[in-house]
Each structure stands twice: as C-alpha cells, then as structure tokens.
N, C-alpha and C positions, 0 to 999 in steps of 0.2 A: 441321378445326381440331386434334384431336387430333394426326393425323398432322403438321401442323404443325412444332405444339410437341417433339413427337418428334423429328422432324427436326431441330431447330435445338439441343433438348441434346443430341443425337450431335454436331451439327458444332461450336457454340460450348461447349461442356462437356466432352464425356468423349473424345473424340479429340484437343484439346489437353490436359487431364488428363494422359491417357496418356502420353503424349509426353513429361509433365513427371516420370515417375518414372524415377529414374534419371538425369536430366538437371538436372534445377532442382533448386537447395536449399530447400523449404517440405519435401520426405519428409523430408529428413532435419532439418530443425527441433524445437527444445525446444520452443516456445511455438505463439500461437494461432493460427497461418498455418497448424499443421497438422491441428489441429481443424477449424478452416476447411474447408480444403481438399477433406482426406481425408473430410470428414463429407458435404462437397457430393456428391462424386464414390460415396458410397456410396449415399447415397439414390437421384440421378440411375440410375445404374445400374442399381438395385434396379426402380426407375418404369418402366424399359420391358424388364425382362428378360423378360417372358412373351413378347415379340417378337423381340427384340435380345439374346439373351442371355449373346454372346459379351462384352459391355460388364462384364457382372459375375462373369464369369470368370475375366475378365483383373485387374478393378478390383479387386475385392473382397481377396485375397490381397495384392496390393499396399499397399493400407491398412490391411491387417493385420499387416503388419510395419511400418509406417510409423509407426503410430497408438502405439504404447508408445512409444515417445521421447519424445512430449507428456504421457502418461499418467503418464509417472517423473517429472513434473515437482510432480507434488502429491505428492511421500514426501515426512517419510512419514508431517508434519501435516495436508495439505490446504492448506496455505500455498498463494500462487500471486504467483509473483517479478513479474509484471508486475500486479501490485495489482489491487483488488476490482473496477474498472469493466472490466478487462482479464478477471479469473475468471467475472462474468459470461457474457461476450463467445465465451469458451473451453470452459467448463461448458456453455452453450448446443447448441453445434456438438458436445460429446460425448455428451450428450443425443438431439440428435438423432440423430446415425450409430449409437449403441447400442441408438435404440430401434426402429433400422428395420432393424436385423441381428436384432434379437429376433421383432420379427412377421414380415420378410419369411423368416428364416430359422429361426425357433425358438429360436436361439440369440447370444449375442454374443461367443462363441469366448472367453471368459474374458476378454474386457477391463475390466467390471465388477470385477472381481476385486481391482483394483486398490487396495491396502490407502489411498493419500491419497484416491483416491475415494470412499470409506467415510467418512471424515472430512471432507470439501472443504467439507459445509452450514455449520460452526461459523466459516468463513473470514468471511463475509459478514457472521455473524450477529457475532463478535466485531470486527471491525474498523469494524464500524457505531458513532460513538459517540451521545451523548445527545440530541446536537443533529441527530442524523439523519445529519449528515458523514460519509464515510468517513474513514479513516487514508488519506491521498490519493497513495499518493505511487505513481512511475511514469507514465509518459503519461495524465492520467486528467484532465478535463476541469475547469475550474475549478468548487469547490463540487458539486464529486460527493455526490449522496446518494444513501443507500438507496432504491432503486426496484422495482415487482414485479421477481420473478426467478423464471418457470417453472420454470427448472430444479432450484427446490427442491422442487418437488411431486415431481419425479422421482428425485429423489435422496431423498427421504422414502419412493415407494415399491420405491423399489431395493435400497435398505439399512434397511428397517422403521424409519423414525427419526422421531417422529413429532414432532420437535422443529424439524425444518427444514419442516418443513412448519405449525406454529404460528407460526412468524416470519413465514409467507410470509401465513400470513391475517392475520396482527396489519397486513402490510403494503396486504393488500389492503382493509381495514378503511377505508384512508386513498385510495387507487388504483384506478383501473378494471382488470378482468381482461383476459385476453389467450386467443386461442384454445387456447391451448398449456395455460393453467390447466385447461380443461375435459380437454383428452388425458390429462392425468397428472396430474387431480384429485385431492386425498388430502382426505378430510374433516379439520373440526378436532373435536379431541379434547377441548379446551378448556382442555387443560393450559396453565402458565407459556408464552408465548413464548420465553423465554430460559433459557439456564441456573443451574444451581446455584453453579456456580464465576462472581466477579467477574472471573477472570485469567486470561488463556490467556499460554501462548507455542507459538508454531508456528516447528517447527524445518523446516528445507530449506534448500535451496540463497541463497534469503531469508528471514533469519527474523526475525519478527515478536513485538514482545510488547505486549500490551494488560492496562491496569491501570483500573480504572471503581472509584466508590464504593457505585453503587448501579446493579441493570437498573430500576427500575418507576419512576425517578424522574429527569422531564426535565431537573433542576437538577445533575445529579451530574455529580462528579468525573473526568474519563476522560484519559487518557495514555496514546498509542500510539507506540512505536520500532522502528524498523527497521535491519536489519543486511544483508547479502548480497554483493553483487556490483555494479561499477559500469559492467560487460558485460553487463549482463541484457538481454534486448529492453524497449525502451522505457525503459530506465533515465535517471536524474537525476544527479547527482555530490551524492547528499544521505547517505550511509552518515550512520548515527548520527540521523539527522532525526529529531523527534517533534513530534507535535500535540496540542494541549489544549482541551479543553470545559470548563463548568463555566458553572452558572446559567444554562441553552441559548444560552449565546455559543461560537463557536470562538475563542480568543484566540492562540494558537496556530499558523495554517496551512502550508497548502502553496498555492501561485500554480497548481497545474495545469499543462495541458499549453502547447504554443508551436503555432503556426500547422504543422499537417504538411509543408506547398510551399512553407514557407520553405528558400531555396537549401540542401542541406550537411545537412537535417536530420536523414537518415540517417547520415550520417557519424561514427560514433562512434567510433572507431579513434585511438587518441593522436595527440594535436593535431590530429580531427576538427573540423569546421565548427560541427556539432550541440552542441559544450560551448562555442561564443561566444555562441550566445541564453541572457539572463538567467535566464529558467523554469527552464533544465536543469542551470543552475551552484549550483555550493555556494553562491555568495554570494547566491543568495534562499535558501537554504534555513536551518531553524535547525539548523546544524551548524557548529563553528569553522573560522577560516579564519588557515592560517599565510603568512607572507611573501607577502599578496594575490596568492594562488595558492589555485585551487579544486583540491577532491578530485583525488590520482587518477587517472586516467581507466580505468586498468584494475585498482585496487586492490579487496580485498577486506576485507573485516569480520565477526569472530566474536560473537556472545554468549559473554560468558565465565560468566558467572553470572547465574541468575534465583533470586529466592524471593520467594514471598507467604505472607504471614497474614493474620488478619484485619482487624489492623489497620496495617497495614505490608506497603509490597511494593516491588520495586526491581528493574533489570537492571541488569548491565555489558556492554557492546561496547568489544572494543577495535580501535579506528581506526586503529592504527600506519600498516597499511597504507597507507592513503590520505594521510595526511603525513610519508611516510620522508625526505624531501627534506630535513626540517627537523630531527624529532623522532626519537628512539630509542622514546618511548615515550607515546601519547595511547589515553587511556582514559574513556569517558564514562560515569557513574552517573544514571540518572533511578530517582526512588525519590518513591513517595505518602508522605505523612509525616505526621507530627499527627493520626492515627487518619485518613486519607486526608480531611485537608480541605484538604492543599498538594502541589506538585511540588516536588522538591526535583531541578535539574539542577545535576550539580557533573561539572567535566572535568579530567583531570591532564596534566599535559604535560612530559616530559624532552626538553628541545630541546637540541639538536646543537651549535644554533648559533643566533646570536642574530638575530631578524626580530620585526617587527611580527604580534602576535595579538590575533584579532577574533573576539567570542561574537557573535552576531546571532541574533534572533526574527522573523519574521514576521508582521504582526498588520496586521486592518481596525481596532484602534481607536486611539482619541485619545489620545496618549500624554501627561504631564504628568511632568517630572523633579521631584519636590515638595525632592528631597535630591542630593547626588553621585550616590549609592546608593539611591536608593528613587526609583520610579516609579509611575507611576499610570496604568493603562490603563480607559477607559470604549468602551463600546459598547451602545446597546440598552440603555442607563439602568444598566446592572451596572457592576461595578467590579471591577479585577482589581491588586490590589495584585505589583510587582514589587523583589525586595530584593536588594541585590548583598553574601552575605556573604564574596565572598574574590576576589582579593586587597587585602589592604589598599594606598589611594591612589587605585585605579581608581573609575571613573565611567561612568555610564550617557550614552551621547547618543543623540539621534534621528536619523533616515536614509531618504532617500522611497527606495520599489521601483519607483517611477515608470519608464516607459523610452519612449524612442520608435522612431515607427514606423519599419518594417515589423513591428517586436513588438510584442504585444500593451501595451496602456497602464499595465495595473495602478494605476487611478488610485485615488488614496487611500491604499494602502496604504503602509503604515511599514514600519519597523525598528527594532528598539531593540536597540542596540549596546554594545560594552564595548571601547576599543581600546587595546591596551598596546602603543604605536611601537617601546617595544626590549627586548621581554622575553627571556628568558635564563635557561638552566640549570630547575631544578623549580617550575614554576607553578603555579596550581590556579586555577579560576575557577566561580565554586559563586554559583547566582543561582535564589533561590527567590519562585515563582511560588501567590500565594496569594486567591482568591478571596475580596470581601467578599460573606460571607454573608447577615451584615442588619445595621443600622447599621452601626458601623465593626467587625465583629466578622470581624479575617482574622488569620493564622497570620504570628505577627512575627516569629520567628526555628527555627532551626533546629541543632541541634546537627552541628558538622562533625568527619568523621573520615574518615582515608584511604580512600578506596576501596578498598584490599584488604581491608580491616578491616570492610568492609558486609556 
C-alpha cells in the first residue's frame, strides 16, 4: 500500500508539478494558487525523499524561488487582497510548506522572515466584526464568518504572538478542533483575545480599514472599507465598499461570491463575462454608481487619509479611478461619529459631465421610508435608523437584489437607494447610518464638512 501511494504522487503529483514550473502560470502567481501548489509539491516531495529523492531536489529550489511572490503579497500589513476566507485558504498552504521545510530540513530558508507574515494574525482577528461576519469582500462565500483557523497557532508559535493564538481559543471555545490544532498547539495564556487598539488600517496592495466601538461587546459598533485593485484575483468591482454591524445585525453587507462554473466567470479582463453576474458588479455592492455603469474593471483606489481617536475615527479613498469616465474627482469619507454610536458615509463627486448618480446599500432587512430622507431598517427586532443629510431634494427608494437563475437568488435582500437622474458639476451625498440603541435613543444628525477638511 505504501508503495502504492508512493507511486501514484510521483505519477499524479510531482512529475506534473514539475512540468508546470516554468511552463504554467500558478510559480509565477501573487495569490493562493501558489501556496497551494508550491506547498503541495513541497511536502509530496519531502514524504518520499528518503526513497525518491531526486523529487526534492529538483522541487524544492523550485519553490523556493516561486514561493516569495505570494509571500510579498502580505507587506507589509498582513492585509491579504483576496479577503479573509481566501487568507485563510492561503495562510494554510504557507503553514504547511514552512513547516515541513523546518522539520524535514531544519530549516525554511528564510521565508518565515517575511515582515507581512509577522503581522498576517491581526488580518483575521481585525476584519472579523461583532457579529462574527467577516468584512466579506472578494470571492468569499455568502455570510462568511469567523471559523477555527490552525494556522493561528502556528503563526502564534512562529512569531511568539500569543495574541493570535488567544483568538483562536476564544474561537475554539465555540468550534470543535482540528488535527492541525493539536501539531502547532500554543497554550492559552488567558490574556484579552483581541487587542488594545479598536482600529487597524492595513496597508498593501489592498488596503483595508476597520473601525469597532468596542472588542468584548456583541452589540458594538463596527465599519469596515476597502480600497485596492479591481484586478486582484477573485476581485468584485466594489472599490470603496463597506459593511456595518451593530446590536449583532449586519445591516450593511456584501452578497458573496457567484456560482464558480458559471460560463465567463474567470474572465475578468475589460468587458470580461465575470463583471455581468450581479455578485461581482458594483451595483450589489455599497459603492456609487455613475451613468448606470459599474466600477472600472481595471481601476484602482487609494486611502488618502486614516485617523482615529477615541472617540472619533474616519477614512478617505479616493475612487477617481474607478469613474474617470464621468468624474474628475469622487472621494468617499466613512467616519464613526457621535463618540462611535453612528456611520457617517458622505461621498463628493466633480462630474465631467452630466449622468444619472446612485448611492446604494445592501441590506437583509426591512426597509421602511418613514420620510423623503429618513428610513427605517429592522432585522432580528433591532432597528437601524438611516438619514440622507445631503443633497438637498434627494430621496431614499427601495430596490430588490433579487436576480434570476442561473445566479444565485439573493432572495430577500434589498437596497436602499438614493438616485439623482441628472446630476452635474460638485455633488456631495452624505447619508448617516445610525443604530437604535434602546427605545428610540439613535444619533439624528450629523455635522457636514468637506472632506478635505476631515
């Protein structure tokens, strides 16, 4: 049996492996195809070089130059562009291959070394919000939550952090273990599961910023945005996207991912197939949409400014890229506000030329227009009060994200929309999002000032 199995990963594994270096693009890939891969092909290797051991002679070197291309993909936050259920996915397969270069060779030729992998535990642990949701965005499965993740134990004891390794019990607390917990065990220490700081922002290639009221309190406040690239693998056309918790509802979301073997679904290349399924277009996602044209398709997005205090914290991105078509100039502010018991999302827009703009949210719950401007979201008996302070005239409508097959149904789910048929010249649309905390006790208004002036 052994010889077997032996047999069949030389024929089905590492001799087409080999084959594929130098030839296939996953070596020379950013992302998780080459953790994958290269992770496979080192271990396989490794498992029969006492026999075979021209497999890891060959392999080994090979993935070793292969393997930093994906590794430069966490500078030099630990961010990880293809989102939290993907870092998993990717963190895993790095785990493994580093830990089977460390016992089967003593060493792992310095790839450990890799300053975002030092940092990479806090991705998980910050992008998680209260409600357990991730910040969902990129190909990530509908209602992605926080789940065990081995590879914190290993990253706890690779980089002495005994902080990714508290998350992971606090997570196993709730989760049955997995064989991998036992390999790269890290006791708990019993300290805080989370950290000091309410705010991260993780800079890279996608950068992310996360804004919470509280860690030890299931009710609290959380705002997460993203910025980056709308070439990433697995990407969305959602630049600027964000999501919100508060009083354990997501009110907020992202729809997840689309059926993978729907025709075209790789196709992301301008006027790709992949950006006509709803999931993947701007228009499910909470990001504006000018002259009913989605993102993009190869635009990018900066953070221009982050700050937090303690009681106040806020980003800017600016969008340009992604509606040059229209605008000279679109810039998004998401800011906690009212000692963080509201979102305050306000967006500016210098249009070129005059087209129809649309703010749109995402949301499972019930919506209720009680005013032009003021809406009323319920879900799960909470309440999420929504306030449109700009521009004046504008109105809130409703809008299903329903879709039919062959795409997924999305049934139930809304939108709550804002649509100005022929706007023109310097707009601004500022719409605050404000949780009732107990009786009718929610944040009514908000002070507005330019964006550059935040």
């Amino acid at each position: 049996m052994r010889q077997a199995i032996r047999n069949a990963l030389i024929k089905n594994g590492l001799k087409p492996g080999l084959r594929a270096y130098g030839k296939h693009w996953w070596p020379e890939s950013d992302h998780n195809w080459n953790q994958v891969c290269n992770g496979g092909m080192i271990i396989g290797a490794l498992a029969i070089a006492d026999s075979d051991p021209k497999y890891a002679e060959e392999i080994i070197p090979l993935a070793l130059q292969s393997l930093p291309l994906a590794l430069k993909s966490y500078e030099p936050d630990g961010a990880w562009g293809e989102g939290p259920a993907y870092w998993n996915y990717a963190t895993s397969y790095t785990a493994y291959a580093l830990t089977a270069l460390d016992t089967a060779l003593g060493r792992d030729f310095g790839l450990s070394n890799t300053q975002g992998l030092l940092k990479t535990g806090l991705f998980p642990i910050y992008t998680t919000g209260p409600t357990g949701l991730f910040l969902n965005f990129a190909d990530s499965k509908e209602r992605n939550s926080r789940k065990p993740m081995p590879c914190m134990f290993w990253l706890a004891r690779r980089y002495n952090n005994p902080l990714f390794a508290e998350a992971e019990h606090a997570v196993l607390a709730q989760y049955a273990a997995s064989p991998e917990h036992i390999i790269w065990y890290q006791p708990s220490s019993r300290d805080r599961p989370y950290p000091q700081q309410l705010d991260h922002y993780f800079r890279g290639p996608v950068e992310v910023a996360l804004f919470r009221s509280a860690w030890d309190d299931p009710n609290a406040l959380f705002v997460g945005v993203k910025a980056g690239y709308n070439q990433v693998n697995h990407a969305h056309l959602d630049l600027g996207n964000f999501e919100l918790d508060a009083l354990g509802v997501r009110w907020a979301r992202d729809l997840g991912s689309e059926n993978y073997n729907l025709p075209g679904y790789w196709n992301k290349e301008k006027g790709g197939r992949r950006w006509s399924y709803y999931r993947l277009r701007s228009a499910s996602h909470n990001v504006p949409i000018l002259g009913g044209k989605d993102q993009d398709e190869l635009a990018e997005a900066r953070f221009m400014k982050y700050e937090t205090v303690d009681s106040y914290a806020f980003v800017l991105v600016d969008l340009t890229g992604a509606y040059k078509d229209f605008a000279s100039r679109v810039t998004r502010g998401v800011a906690m506000v009212d000692d963080r018991r509201a979102v305050l999302v306000q967006d500016e827009f210098k249009l070129r030329k005059t087209c129809e703009l649309a703010w749109g949210m995402t949301t499972d719950a019930e919506i209720t227009i009680q005013e032009r401007t003021v809406a009323r979201l319920a879900l799960r008996n909470k309440q999420l009060v929504a306030r449109l302070l700009s521009p004046a005239g504008a109105e809130f409508i409703i809008e299903s994200a329903e879709q039919k097959p062959p795409e997924k149904p999305n049934t139930g789910v809304r939108r709550l929309v804002v649509r100005l048929p022929q706007a023109k010249g310097d707009i601004q649309v500022a719409v605050l999002l404000s949780p009732v905390w107990e009786a009718d006790d929610f944040v009514k208004e908000a002070p507005l000032k330019p964006l550059m002036k935040w």
